[in-house]
py3Dmol code that shows the C-alpha trace and the ligand (Angstrom):
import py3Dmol

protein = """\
ATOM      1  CA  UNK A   1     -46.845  44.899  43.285  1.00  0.00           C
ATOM      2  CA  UNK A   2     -46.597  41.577  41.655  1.00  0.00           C
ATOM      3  CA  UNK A   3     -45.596  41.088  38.074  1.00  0.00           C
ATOM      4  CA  UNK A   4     -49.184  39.999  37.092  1.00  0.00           C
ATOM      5  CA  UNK A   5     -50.425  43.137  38.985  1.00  0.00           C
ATOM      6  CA  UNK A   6     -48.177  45.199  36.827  1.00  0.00           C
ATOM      7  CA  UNK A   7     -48.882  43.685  33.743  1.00  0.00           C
ATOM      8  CA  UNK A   8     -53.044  44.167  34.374  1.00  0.00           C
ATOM      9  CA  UNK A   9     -52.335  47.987  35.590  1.00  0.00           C
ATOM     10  CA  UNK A  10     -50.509  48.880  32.823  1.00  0.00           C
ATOM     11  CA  UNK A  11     -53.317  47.556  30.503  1.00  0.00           C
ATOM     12  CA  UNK A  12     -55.707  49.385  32.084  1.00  0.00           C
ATOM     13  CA  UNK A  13     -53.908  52.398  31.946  1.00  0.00           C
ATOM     14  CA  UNK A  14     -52.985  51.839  28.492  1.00  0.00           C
ATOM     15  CA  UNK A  15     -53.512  55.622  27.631  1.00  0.00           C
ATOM     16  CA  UNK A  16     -50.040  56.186  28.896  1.00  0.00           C
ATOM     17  CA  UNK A  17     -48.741  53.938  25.774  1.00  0.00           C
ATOM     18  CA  UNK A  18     -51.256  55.443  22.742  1.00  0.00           C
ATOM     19  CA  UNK A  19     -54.424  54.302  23.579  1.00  0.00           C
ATOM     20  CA  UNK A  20     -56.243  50.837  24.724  1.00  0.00           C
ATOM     21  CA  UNK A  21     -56.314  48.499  22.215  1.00  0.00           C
ATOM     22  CA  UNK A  22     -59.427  48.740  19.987  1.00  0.00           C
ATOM     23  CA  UNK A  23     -62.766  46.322  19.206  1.00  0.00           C
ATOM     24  CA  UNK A  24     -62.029  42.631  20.018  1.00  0.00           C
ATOM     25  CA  UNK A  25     -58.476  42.766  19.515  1.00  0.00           C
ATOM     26  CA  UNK A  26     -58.454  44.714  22.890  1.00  0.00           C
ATOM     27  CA  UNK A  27     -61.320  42.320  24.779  1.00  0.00           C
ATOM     28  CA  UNK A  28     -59.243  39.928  23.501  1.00  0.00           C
ATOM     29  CA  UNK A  29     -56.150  41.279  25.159  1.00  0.00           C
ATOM     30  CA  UNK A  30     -57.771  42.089  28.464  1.00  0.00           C
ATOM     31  CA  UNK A  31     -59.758  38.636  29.086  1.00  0.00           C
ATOM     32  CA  UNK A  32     -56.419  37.109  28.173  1.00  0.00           C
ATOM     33  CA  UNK A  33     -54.315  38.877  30.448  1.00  0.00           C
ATOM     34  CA  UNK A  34     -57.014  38.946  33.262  1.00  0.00           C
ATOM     35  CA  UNK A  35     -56.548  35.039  33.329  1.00  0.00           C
ATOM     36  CA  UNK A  36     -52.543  34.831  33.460  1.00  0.00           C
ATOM     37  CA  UNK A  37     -53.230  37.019  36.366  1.00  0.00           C
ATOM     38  CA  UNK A  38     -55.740  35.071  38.049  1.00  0.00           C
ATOM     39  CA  UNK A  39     -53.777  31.877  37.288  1.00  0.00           C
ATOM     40  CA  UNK A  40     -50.762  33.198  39.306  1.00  0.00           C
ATOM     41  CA  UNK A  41     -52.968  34.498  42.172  1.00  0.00           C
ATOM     42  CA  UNK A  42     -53.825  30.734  42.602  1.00  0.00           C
ATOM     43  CA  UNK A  43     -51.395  28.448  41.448  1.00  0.00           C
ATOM     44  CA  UNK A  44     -48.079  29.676  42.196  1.00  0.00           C
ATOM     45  CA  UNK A  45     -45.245  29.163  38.749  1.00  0.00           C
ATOM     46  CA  UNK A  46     -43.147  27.381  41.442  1.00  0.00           C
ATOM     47  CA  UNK A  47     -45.155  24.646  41.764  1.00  0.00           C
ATOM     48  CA  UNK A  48     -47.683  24.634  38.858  1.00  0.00           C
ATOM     49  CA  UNK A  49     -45.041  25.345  36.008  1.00  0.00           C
ATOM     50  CA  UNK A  50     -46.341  23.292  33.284  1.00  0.00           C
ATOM     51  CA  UNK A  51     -49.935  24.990  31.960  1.00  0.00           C
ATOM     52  CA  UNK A  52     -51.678  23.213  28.944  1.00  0.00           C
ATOM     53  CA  UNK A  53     -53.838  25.720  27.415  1.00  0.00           C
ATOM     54  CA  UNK A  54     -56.473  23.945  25.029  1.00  0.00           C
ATOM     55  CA  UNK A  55     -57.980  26.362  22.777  1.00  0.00           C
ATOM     56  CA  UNK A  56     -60.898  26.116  20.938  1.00  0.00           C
ATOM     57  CA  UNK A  57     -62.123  27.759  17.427  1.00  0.00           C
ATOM     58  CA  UNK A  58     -63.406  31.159  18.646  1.00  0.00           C
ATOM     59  CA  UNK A  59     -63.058  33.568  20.760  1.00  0.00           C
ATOM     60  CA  UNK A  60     -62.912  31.344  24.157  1.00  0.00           C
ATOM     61  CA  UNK A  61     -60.188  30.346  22.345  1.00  0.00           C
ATOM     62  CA  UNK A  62     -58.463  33.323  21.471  1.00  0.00           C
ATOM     63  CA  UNK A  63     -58.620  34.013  25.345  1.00  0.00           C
ATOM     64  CA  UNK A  64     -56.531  31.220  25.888  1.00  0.00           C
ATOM     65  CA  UNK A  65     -53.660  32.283  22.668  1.00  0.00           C
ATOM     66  CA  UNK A  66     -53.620  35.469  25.024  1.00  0.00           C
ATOM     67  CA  UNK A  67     -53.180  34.038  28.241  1.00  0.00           C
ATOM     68  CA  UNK A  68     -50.623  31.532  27.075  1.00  0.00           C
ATOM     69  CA  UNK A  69     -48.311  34.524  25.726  1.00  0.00           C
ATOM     70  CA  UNK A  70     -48.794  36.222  29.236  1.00  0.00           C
ATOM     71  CA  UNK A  71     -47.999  32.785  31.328  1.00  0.00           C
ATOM     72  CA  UNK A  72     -44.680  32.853  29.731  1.00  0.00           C
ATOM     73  CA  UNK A  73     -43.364  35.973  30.496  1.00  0.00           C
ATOM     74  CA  UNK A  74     -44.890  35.655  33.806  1.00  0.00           C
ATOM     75  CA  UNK A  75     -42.384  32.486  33.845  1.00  0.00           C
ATOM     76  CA  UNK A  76     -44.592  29.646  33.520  1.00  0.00           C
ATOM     77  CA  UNK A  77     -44.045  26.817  30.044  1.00  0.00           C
ATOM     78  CA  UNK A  78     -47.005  27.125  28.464  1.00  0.00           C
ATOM     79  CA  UNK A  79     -47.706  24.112  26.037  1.00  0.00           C
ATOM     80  CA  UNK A  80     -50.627  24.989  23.324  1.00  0.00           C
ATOM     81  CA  UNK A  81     -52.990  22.845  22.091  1.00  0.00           C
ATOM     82  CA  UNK A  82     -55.200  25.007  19.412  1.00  0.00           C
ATOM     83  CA  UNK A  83     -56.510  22.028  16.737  1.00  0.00           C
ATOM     84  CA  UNK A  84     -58.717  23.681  15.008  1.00  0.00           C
ATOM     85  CA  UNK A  85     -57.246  27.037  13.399  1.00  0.00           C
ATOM     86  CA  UNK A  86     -58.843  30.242  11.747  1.00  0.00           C
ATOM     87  CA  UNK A  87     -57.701  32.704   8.989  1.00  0.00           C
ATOM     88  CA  UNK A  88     -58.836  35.527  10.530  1.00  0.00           C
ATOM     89  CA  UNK A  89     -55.440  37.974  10.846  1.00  0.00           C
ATOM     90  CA  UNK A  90     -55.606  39.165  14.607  1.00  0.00           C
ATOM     91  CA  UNK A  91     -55.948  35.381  15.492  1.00  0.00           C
ATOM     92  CA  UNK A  92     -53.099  34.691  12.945  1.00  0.00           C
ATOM     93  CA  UNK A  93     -51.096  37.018  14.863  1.00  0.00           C
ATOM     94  CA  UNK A  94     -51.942  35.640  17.999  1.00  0.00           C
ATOM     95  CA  UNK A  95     -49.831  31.947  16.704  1.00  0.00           C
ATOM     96  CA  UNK A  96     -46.994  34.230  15.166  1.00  0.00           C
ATOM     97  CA  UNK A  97     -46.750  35.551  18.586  1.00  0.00           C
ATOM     98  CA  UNK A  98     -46.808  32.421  20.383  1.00  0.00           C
ATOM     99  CA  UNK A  99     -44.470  30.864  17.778  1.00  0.00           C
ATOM    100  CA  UNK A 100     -41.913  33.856  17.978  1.00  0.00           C
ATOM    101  CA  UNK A 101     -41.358  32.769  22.355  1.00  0.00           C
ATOM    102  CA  UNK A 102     -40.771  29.252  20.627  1.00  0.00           C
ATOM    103  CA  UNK A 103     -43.840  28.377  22.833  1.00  0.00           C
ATOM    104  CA  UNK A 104     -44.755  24.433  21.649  1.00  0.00           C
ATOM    105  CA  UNK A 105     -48.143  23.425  19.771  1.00  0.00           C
ATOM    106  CA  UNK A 106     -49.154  20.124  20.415  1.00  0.00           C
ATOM    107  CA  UNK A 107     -51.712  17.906  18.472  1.00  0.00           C
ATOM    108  CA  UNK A 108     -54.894  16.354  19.840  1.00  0.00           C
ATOM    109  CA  UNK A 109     -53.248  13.230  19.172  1.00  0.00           C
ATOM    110  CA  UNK A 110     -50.188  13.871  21.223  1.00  0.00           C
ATOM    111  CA  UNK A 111     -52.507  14.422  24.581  1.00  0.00           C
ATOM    112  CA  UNK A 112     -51.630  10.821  26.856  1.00  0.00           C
ATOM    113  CA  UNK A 113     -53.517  10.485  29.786  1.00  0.00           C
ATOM    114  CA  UNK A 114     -52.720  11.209  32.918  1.00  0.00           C
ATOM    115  CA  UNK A 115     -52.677  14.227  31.431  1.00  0.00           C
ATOM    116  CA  UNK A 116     -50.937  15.109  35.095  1.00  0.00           C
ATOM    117  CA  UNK A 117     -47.956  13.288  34.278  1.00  0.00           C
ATOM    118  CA  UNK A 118     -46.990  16.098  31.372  1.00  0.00           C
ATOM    119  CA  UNK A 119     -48.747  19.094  33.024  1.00  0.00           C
ATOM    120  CA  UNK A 120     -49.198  20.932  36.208  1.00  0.00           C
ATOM    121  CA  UNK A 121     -52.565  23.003  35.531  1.00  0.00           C
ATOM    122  CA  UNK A 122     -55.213  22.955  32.432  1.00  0.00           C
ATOM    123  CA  UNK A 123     -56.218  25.979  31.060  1.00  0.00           C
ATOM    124  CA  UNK A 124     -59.762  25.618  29.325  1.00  0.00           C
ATOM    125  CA  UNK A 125     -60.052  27.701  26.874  1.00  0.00           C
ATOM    126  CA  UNK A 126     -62.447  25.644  24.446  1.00  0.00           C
ATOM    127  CA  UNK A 127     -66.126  27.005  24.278  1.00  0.00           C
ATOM    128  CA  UNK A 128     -67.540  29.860  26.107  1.00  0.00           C
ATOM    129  CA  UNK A 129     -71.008  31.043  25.845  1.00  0.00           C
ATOM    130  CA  UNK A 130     -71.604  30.135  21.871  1.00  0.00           C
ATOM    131  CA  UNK A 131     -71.229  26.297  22.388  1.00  0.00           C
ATOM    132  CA  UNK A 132     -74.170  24.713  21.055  1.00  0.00           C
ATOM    133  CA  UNK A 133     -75.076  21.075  20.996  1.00  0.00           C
ATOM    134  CA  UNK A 134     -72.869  18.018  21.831  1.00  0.00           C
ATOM    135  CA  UNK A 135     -69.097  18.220  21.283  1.00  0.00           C
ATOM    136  CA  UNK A 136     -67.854  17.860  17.688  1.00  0.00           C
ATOM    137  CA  UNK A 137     -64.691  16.345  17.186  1.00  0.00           C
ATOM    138  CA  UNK A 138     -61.967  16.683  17.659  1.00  0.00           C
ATOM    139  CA  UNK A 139     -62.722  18.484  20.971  1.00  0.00           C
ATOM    140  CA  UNK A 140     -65.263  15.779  22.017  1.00  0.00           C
ATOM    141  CA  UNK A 141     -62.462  13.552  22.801  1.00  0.00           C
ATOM    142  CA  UNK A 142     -60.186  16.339  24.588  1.00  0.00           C
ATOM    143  CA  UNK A 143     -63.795  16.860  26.708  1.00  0.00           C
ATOM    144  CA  UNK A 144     -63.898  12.991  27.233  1.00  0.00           C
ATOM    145  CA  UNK A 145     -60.135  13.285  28.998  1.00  0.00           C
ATOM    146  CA  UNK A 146     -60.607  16.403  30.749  1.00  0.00           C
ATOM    147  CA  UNK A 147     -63.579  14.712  32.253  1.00  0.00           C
ATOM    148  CA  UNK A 148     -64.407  13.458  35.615  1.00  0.00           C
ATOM    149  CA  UNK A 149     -67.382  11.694  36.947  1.00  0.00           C
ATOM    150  CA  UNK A 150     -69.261  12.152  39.856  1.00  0.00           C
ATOM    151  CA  UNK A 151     -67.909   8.630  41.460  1.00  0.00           C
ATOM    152  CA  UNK A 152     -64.361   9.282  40.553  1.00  0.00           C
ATOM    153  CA  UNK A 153     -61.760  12.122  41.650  1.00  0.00           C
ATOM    154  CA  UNK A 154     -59.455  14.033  39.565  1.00  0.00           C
ATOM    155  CA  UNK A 155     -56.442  12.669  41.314  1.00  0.00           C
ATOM    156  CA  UNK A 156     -57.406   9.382  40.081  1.00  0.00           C
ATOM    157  CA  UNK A 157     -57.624   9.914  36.665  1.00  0.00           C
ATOM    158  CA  UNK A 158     -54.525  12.060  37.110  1.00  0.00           C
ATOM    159  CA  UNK A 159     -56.648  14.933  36.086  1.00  0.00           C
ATOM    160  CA  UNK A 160     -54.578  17.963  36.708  1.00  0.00           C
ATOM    161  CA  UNK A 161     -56.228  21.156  38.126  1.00  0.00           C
ATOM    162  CA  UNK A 162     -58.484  23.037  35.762  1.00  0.00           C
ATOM    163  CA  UNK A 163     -58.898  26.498  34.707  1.00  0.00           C
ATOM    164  CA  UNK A 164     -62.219  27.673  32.633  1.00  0.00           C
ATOM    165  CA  UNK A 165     -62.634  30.822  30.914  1.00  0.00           C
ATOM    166  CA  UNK A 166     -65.793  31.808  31.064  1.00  0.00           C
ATOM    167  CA  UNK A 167     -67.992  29.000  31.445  1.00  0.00           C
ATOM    168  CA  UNK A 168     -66.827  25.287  31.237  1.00  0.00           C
ATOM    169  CA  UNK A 169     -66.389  23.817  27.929  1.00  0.00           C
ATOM    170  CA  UNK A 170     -68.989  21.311  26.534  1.00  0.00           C
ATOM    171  CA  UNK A 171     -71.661  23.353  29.409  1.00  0.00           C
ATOM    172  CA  UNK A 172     -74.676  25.032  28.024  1.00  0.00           C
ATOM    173  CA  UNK A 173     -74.354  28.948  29.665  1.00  0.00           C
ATOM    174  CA  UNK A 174     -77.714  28.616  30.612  1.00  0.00           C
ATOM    175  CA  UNK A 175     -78.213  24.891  31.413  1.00  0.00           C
ATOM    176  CA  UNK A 176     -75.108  23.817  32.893  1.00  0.00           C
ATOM    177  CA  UNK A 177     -73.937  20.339  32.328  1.00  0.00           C
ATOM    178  CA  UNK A 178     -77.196  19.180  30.041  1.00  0.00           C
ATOM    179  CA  UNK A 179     -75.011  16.850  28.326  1.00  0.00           C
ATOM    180  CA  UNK A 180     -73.111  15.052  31.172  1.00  0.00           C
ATOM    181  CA  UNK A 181     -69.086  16.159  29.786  1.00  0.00           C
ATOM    182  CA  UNK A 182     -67.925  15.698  33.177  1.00  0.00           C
ATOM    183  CA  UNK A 183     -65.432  19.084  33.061  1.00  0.00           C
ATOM    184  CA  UNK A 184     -66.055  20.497  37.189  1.00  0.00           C
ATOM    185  CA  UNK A 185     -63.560  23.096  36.579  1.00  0.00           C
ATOM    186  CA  UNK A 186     -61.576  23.747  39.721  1.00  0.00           C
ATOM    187  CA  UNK A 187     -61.226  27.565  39.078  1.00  0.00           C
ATOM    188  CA  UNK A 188     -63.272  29.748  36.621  1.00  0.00           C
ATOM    189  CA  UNK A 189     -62.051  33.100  35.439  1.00  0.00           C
ATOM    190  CA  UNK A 190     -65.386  35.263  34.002  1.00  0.00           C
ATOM    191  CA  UNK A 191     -65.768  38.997  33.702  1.00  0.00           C
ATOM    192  CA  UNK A 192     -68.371  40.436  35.811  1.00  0.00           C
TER     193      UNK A 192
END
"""
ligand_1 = """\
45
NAX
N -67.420 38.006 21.897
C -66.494 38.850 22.360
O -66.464 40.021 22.019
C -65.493 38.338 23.309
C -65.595 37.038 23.758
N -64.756 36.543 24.667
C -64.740 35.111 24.937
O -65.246 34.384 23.844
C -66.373 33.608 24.209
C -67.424 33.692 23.137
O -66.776 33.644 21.904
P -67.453 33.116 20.594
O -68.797 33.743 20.431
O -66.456 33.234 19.508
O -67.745 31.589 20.882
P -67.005 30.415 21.630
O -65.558 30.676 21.728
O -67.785 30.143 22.867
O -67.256 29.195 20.629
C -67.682 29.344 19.303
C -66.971 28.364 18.432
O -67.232 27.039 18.874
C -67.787 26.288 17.825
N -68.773 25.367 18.393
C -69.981 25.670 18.927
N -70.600 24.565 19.340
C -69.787 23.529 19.031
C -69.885 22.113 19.188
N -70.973 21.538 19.700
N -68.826 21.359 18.815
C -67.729 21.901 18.250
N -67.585 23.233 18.041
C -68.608 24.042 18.439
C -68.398 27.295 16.870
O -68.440 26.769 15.545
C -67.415 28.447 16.984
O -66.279 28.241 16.153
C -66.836 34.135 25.543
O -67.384 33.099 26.333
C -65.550 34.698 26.115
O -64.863 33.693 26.777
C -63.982 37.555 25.406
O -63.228 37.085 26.369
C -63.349 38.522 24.469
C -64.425 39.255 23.760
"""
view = py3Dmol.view(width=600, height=400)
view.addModel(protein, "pdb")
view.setStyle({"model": 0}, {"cartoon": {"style": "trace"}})
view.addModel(ligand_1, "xyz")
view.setStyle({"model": 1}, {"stick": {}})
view.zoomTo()
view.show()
């Protein structure tokens, strides 16, 4: 059994250690976890050490907090990008974690393209199904560098591989792409 394996069975057999975790704090934990996993099924630490994980304001986001915290003990460097913060206390806790494995925050402004240059894999964790409209700032620039269009190949634009949770960010869940972003994922992690 792998390490990720490990990690997802002992979650789900959580009773052993007092209970699952309640409410969202527990979804949270879960969908977060789920994606580390599915991250090392596909992109191996060896070669794909170096995982940006943009996270956005809500819970897509809080996904992403998770899954960073996970990465790292499952040996990848996890570099966080989370520019728009809230007060609520379990997401608080979520940055004390991160902060306490000295895992690094970077600004929006600190993002140079290629992004491939600095990073082996993108982790998406900006909207999921609540995204509504056309990208606000600041994430309507990350969208704009994450993007790639039709005519043009990731490689390229030195677009490293990307990850979405859930859906991909700046898509309408029941449209798709009705406002052109550009993000074609190349792996999507979703719950059944
Ligand atoms: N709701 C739940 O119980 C859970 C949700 N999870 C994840 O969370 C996602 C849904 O979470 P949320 O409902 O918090 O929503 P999202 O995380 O999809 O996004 C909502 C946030 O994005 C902002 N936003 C919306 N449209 C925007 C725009 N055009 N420009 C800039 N900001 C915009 C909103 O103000 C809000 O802060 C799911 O797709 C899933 O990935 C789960 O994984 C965990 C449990």
């Amino acid at each position: 059994m792998s390490n990720a394996d490990a990690a997802l069975t002992w979650h789900c057999n959580a009773d052993v250690a007092g209970g699952p975790l309640p409410g969202l704090r527990g979804t949270l934990e879960l969908a977060g976890l789920s994606v580390a996993c599915a991250i090392t099924e596909v992109y191996a630490v060896a070669k794909h050490q170096r995982v940006l994980v943009i996270c956005g304001p809500g819970n897509n986001g809080g996904d992403g907090l998770v899954a960073a915290r996970h990465l790292r003990h499952f040996g990848y460097s996890p570099v966080i990008c989370y520019p728009k913060r809230t007060d609520k206390p379990l997401y608080k806790g979520l940055v004390t974690q991160l902060e306490s494995l000295h895992i690094p925050f970077v600004t929006v402004g600190e993002l140079t393209a290629p992004l491939s240059s600095d990073y082996d894999i993108i982790l998406d964790a900006i909207f999921g199904f609540s995204f509504k409209g056309t990208p606000r700032p600041p994430f309507d620039s990350v969208l704009k560098m994450l993007a790639v269009p039709e005519d043009k190949t990731a490689a390229d634009l030195g677009v490293p591989p990307i990850v979405s949770v859930d859906i991909p960010s700046g898509w309408d869940v029941e449209g798709g792409d009705v406002n052109s972003i550009g993000l074609r994922p190349d792996m999507l992690v979703c719950s059944k």
